[in-house]
N, C-alpha and C positions, 0 to 999 in steps of 0.2 A: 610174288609176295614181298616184294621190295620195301613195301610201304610197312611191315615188320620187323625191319631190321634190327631200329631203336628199342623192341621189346623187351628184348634175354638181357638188354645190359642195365634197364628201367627193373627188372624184374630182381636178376643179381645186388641191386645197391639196395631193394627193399628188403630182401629177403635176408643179405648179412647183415643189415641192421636193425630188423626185428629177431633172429636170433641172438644179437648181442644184447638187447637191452631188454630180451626174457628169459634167456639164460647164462648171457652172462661170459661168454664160452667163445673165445677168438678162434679156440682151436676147430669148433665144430661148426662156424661159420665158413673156415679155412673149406672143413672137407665140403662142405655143399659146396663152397664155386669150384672145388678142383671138380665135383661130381657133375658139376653143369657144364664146366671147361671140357672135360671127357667127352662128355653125350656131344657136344657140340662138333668135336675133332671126329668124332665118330659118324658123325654124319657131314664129314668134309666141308664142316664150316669154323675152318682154320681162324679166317678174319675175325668169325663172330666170336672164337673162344679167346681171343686175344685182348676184343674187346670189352668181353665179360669180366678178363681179369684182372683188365686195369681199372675198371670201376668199381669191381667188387674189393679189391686190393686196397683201394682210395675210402670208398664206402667204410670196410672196416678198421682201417688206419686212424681216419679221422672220430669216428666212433668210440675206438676203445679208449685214444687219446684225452675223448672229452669224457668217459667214463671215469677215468685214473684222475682226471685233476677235480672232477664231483668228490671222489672218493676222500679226496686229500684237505678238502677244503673244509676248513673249522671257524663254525661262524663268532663273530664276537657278540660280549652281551649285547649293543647295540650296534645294531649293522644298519649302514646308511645302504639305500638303494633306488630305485626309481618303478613304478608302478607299469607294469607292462599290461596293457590291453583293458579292458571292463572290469570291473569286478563284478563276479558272480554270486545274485544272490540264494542263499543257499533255503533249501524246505525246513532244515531244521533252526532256522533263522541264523543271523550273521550272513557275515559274505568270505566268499573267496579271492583272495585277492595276489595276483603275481607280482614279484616283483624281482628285477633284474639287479643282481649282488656284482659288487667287485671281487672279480677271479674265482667267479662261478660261472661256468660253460653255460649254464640252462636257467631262466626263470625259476624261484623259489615259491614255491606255494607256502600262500599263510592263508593260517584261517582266524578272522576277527571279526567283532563285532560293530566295525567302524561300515559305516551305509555306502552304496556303492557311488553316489553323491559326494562323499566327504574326502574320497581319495580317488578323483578322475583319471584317466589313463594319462603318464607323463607327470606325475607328483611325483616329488621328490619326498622322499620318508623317511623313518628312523625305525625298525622295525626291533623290538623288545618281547622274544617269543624263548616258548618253550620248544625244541625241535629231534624231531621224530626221525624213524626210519619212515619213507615213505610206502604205503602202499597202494603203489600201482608201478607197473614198468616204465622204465625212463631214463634220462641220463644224469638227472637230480637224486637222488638217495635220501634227501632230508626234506622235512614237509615242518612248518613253525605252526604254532597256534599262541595267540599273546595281540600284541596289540601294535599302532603301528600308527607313528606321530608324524603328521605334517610338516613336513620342514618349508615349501614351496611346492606353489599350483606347478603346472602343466607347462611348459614354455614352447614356441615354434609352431609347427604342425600338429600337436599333441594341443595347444592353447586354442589354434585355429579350429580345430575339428572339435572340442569342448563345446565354446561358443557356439557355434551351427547348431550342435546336437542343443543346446538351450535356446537356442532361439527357434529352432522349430518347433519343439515341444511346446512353446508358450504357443510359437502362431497354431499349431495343432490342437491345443486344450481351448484356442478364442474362436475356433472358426467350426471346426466340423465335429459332428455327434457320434454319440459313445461307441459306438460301432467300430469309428475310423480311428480312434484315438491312439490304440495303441498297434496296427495295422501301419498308420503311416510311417513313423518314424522308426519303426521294424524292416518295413519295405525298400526305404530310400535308404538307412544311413544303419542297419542291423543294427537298431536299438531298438530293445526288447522291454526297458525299464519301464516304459506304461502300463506294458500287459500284464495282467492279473495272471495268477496261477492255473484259474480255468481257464484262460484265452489260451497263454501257453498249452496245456493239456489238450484243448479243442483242436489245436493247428497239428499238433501230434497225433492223435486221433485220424484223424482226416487223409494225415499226408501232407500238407502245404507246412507244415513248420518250417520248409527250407525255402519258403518267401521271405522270414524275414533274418536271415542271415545272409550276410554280403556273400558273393558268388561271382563262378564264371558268368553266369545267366544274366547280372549283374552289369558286369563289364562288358560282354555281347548287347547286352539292350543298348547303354551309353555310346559306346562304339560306333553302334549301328546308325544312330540317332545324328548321330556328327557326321557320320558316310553319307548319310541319306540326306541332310541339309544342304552338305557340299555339291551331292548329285543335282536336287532342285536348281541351286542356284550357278551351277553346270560349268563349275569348278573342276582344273583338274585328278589323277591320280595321288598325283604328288601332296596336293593339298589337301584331300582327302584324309589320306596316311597322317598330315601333320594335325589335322584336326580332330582325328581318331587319339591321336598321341596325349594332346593336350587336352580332350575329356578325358582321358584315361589316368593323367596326373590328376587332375582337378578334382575327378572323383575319388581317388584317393588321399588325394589332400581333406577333401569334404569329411570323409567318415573317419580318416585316423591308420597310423600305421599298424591298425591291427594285425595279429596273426594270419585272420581269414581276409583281409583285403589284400594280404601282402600275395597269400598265394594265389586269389584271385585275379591279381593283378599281372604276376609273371604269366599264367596260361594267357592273359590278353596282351602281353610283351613280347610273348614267342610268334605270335600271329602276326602281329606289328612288325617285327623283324625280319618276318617271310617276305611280306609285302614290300618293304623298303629294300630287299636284297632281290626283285624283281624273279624272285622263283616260287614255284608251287609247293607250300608243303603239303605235306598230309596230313589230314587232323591228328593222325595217332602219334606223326611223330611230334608234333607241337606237345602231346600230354605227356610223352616219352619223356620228354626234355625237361618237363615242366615238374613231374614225379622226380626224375633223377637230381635237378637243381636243389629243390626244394628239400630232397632230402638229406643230401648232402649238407645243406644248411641249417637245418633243422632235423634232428635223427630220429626228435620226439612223437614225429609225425608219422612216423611207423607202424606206430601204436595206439592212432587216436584213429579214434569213430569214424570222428566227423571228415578226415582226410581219405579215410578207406572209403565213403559214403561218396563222397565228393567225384575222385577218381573212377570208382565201380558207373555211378552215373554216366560222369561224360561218355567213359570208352563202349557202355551199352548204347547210348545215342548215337556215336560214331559207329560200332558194330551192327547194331540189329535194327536202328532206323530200317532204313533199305530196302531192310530183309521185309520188313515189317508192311512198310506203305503199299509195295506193289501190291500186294493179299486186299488189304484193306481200301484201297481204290475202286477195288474192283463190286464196294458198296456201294458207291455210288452218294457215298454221303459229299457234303461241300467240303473242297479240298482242305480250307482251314481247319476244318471237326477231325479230319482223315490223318493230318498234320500233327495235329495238337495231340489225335490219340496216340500213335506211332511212335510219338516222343513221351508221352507219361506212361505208355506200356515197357517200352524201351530201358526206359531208365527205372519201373519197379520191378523189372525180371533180376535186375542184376543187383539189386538196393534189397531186395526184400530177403532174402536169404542172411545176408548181414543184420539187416533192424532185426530178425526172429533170433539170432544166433546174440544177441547185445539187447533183449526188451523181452524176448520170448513170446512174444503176439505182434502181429500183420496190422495193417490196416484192410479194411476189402474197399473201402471205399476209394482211394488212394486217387486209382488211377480214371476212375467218377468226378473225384473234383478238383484233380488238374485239370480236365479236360474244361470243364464246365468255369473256371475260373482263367485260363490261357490268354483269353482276348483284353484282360483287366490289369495285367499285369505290367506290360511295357507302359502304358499311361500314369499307372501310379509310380514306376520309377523316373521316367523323363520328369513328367509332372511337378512328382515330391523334390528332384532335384534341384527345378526351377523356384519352387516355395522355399528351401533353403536356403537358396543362395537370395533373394528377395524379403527373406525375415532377417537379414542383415541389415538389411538397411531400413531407413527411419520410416515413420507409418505404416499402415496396411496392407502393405505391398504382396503380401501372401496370400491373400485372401483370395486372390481370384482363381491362382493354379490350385488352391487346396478345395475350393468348392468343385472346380473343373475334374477332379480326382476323385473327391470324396462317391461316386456312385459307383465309382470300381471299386470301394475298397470296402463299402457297404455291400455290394454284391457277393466280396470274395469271402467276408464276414456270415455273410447270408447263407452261402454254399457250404460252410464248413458246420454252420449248425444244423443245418440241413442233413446232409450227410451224417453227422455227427449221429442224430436221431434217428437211422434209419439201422432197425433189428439186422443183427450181426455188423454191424459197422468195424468192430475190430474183434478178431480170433487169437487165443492161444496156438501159435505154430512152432515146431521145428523146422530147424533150417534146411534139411534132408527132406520132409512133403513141400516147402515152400519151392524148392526145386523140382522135385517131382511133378506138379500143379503147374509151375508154368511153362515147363517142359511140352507136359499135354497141349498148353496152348498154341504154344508156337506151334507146332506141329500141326493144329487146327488150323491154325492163322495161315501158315505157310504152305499146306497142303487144299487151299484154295477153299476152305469153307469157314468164313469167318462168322456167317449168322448163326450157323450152327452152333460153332464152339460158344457164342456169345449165346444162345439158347441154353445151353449145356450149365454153361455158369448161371445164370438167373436161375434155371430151375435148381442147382444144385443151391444156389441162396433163397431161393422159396421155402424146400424142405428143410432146411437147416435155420433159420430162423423163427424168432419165438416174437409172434407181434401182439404180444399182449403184457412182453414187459414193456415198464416208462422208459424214455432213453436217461441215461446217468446223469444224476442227481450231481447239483452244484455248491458243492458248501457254501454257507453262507460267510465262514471266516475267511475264503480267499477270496473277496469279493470286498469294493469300498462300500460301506454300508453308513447311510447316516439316516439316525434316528429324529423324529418330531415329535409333537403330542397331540397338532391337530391335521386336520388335511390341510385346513387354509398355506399350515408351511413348507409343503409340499414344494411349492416353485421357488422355493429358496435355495433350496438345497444347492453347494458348491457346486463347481464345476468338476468334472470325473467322478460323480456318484454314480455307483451301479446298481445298487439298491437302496429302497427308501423303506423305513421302518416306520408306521403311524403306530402309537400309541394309545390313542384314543379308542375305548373299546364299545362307543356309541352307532347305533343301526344295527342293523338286520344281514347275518351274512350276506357276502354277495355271491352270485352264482355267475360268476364268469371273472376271469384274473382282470388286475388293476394295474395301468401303467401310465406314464406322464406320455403329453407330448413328442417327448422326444424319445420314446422306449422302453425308460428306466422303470424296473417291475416296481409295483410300492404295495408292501405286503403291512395287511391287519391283523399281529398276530391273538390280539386281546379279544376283535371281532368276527373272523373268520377261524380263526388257529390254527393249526399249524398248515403250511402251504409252502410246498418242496419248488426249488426253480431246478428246470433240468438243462442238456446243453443244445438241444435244439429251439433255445430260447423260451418255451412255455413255463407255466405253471400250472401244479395240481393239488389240489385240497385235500387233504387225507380223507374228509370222510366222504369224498366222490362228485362233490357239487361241479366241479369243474376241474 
């Protein structure tokens, strides 16, 4: 069990600094590692308790520290500081936007009404807010709302990764249809600012929302991509490693020193480091290392979703891959399907207990359209990366990796509305049956009868679902919608319309839905009336015609 060592002390630096920053409490962090030091000595793992309790020791040290000077810190009416990461924009309009204060330990949340366009990651600001206790746990206390003046764009890396993200988007909105539109530049560079609120909603739905956030899977694709050039043209180890190295900077150069590229980036640092020190790690202790760094660095990360999501994922791939494939080989399906399942059942056993316990409802479809989307995925990230770096420079230079791409990312769009429409698509769960339920699985899977258990589930989604509801209905206000008065101006309509409204209330119902060329539904609401769009792309006429 060697290859566990790095565990208890990844687990100790999580554990004292999600106690501190939800209650508060050094002392009661104190007693859990002395309790974990104990168990450890008690089971004659002297080295491990020692090593528990200097990380735990370090862990909370540096924690409370940045707790007490959060605490102490008193903002001025105008506080100058610099825009950390995207801004987020928010459902109840406005955006969220961070930004990093002088002799403030952590990122300051403000919340304003300035577009997430106006203040790009790496603006320099003036922020003029009203400021709050915050609520939510963290090592911040105060949260602004008010307003927040440009002093100066982006500069460096933060100017470089801007530009990209603009220059894709334009070659993204010139080249390829509605489908891909906000799929690409989600994919390649975790920008999400194209997607409308039902794309977002659909990719949640589904399961795939975590395509288009920067990731380890991310950095693995890139990586690979540079390993496997160097292997064709039969290069050594060494260069290899360097070329691994330098897609690894360039890709984080490309999208920006965000949060999720940063830690992205160390889990494909630590792998890098192995390699170049000519030893073998073990994938667990790379996540070890990568959990403990990180939180050290960041204590915020204790307590967010998306880092417990993250983490639970890889160590279920590292964990129950294995376990998994041998069962499932023995279907005999083609190794790729067998692979691709292994790894989206893998990483929803350990994810989905979490998303119920954070959303309160599963997706069922989840692990249906990773599967079914796997193959599309490394082509649109190499691909998109090649179009970025190529929409820099002068002419049409994009055009060819983005059409070359564009039918993966129409497919993965396809699967997810797909899915999306398909009765029970997502359930109300606790996290306690969520566990329960794939408990049973494995157990099926691992006890050598994988048809069965896969029998067991469809039938148990035959009787439980109701196929004579429509799948969920798509507002029309979160959608770009542009209005005409005849048909004729139909093929006018801007570029990123998603829907087309005719005005003209001339003809005869139609009995079957109306779309352009390229997709885009164009609803008559004067001569058909009312006419619902749902999110496995159809439409349906209230009074039945279609």
């Amino acid at each position: 069990m060697s290859e566990l060592r790095l565990v208890p002390g990844a687990v100790a630096v999580w554990a004292a600094t999600l106690i501190l920053l939800l209650h508060g409490s050094a002392l009661l962090a104190g007693l859990a590692l002395v309790a974990g030091c104990v168990g450890l000595a008690w089971c004659r793992q002297a080295g491990q308790a020692a090593f528990v309790a200097v990380l735990g020791v370090s862990a909370t040290a540096l924690t409370r520290w940045r707790q007490r000077t959060a605490a102490a810190w008193d903002p001025p009416e105008r506080l100058p500081g610099t825009v950390s990461g995207t801004p987020v924009e928010l459902e109840s309009g406005g955006h969220l936007v961070r930004v990093d204060a002088p002799g403030h330990p952590a990122p300051l949340p403000v919340f304003t009404d300035l577009g997430g366009s106006e203040v790009p990651a790496g603006s320099r600001v003036v922020v003029e807010a009203a400021w709050s206790t915050a609520g939510r746990p963290g090592v911040g206390v105060q949260t602004g709302n008010g307003e927040l003046h440009v002093v100066a764009g982006p500069q460096g890396m933060d100017l470089f990764a801007a530009t990209v993200r603009d220059a894709l988007g334009a070659a993204v909105d010139q080249t390829v249809g509605e489908s891909s539109r906000g799929l690409v530049p989600g994919m390649v560079l975790g920008d999400v600012s194209a997607q409308t609120a039902a794309e977002l909603q659909l990719y949640i739905d589904t399961g795939l929302s975590h395509l288009s956030a920067v990731s380890g899977a991310n950095v693995a694709i890139v990586t690979t991509a540079a390993v496997v050039a160097c292997r064709l043209l039969t290069l050594g180890p060494r260069v290899q490693v360097a070329a691994a190295a330098a897609a690894l900077l360039g890709f984080a150069g490309l999208v920006g020193a965000e949060p999720s590229v940063l830690r992205a980036s160390v889990t494909g640092l630590v792998g890098l480091l192995a390699v170049l020190g000519s030893t073998r790690m073990e994938p667990v202790h790379g996540l070890c290392l990568a959990v403990t760094g990180l939180l050290l660095w960041d204590p915020d990360l204790a307590v967010s979703f998306g880092f417990a999501l993250s983490v639970a994922a890889t160590a279920g791939i590292i964990a129950l891959h294995p376990l998994l494939y041998r069962p499932l080989a023995r279907t005999r399906l083609p190794d790729i399907v067998v692979r691709a399942l292994a790894v989206a059942v893998s990483a929803d056993i350990v994810t989905m207990p979490l998303i119920a316990l954070m959303a309160g409802e599963v997706s069922v479809v989840s692990v249906l359209a990773n599967v079914l989307v796997a193959p599309a995925v490394a082509p649109v990230t190499v691909l998109g990366l090649f179009a970025a770096g190529l929409a820099l420079l002068p002419g049409p230079l994009a055009w060819l990796p983005l059409k070359l791409l564009e039918p993966c990312t129409w497919w993965i769009h396809t699967v997810a509305s797909w899915c999306a429409g398909l009765p029970l698509a997502s359930v109300p769960a606790d996290p306690e049956w969520v566990l329960v339920a794939y408990g049973w699985i494995i157990a099926g899977l691992v006890g050598g009868h994988p048809w069965k258990t896969l029998a067991v589930v469809l039938g148990w989604w035959l009787w439980s679902a109701d196929f004579t509801r429509l799948p969920a209905e798509v507002p029309l206000e979160t959608l770009r919608v542009h209005v005409v008065q005849e048909v004729a101006e139909v093929d006018r309509a801007p570029p990123g319309t998603q829907v087309i409204v005719v005005r003209d209330p001339a003809g005869a119902p139609a009995d079957r839905p109306s779309v352009t060329r390229d997709g885009v539904p164009v609803l008559f609401p004067n001569r058909d009336g009312k006419v619902s769009l749902h999110v496995d792309g159809t439409q349906h006429a209230r009074d039945g015609r279609f």
